[in-house]
N, C-alpha and C positions, 0 to 999 in steps of 0.2 A: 630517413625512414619515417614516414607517416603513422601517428598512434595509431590509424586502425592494423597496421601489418607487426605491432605488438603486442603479444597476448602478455598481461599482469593483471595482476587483482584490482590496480587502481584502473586500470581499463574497463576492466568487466565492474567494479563497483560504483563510477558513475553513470555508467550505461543503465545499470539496475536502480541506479538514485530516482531518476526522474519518473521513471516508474513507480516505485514506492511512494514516493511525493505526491504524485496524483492520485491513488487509492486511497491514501491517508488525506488527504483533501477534499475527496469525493467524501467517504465516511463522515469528514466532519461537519462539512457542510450540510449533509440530509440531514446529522443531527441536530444543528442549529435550526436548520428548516422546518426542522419538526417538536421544538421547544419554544413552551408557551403553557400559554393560560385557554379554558373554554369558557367564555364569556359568553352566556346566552347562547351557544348551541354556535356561536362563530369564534373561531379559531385566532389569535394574539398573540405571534410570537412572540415570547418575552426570558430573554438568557435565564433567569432566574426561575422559569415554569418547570413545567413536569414535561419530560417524552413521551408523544401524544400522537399512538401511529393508529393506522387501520390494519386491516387485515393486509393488505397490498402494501401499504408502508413498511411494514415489517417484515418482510416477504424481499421487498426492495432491499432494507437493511443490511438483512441476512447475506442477501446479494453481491453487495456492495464489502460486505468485512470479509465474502470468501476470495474474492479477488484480492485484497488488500490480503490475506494470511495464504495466498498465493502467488504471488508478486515478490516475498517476503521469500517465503519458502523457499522458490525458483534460486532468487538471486543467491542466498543460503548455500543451496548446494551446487548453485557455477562457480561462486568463489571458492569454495574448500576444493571440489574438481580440479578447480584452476591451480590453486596453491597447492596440491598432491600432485599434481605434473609436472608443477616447474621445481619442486623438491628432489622428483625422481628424476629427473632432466639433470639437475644440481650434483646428485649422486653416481650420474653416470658418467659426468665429466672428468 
């Protein structure tokens, strides 16, 4: 029997990994993209600067963290669904 004709948590919680992986990826990277220094009115990313967005960067951000606290979410409530079915499943045997 092939893992996808498996339904478990560890099924459903890697499928939800690489999702999560990328949102939280994405998030970190705009942030790094957008840390620095303003030197003369031109922009120097520098790890140690200040978060340094515009009206649209932040807007972006915003963007970018509700997918990543929805990715999260989602996967949240398919595993607890998942693990309340295969319990009552468990129960009725």
């Amino acid at each position: 029997m092939s893992s996808i004709n498996k339904l478990s948590t560890d099924y459903i919680s890697s499928t939800f990994e690489s999702l999560i992986n990328n949102t939280d990826t994405q998030v970190s990277d705009f942030i790094k993209q957008h840390t620095g220094k303003n030197n003369g009115g031109t922009f120097e990313v520098d790890p140690k600067g200040d978060l340094i967005l515009s009206s649209s960067d932040s807007l972006t951000l915003q963007q970018k963290m509700a997918e990543q606290s929805i990715a999260t979410q989602t996967a949240t409530q398919v595993l607890k669904s998942v693990h309340d079915s295969i319990m009552a499943s468990a129960r009725n045997i």
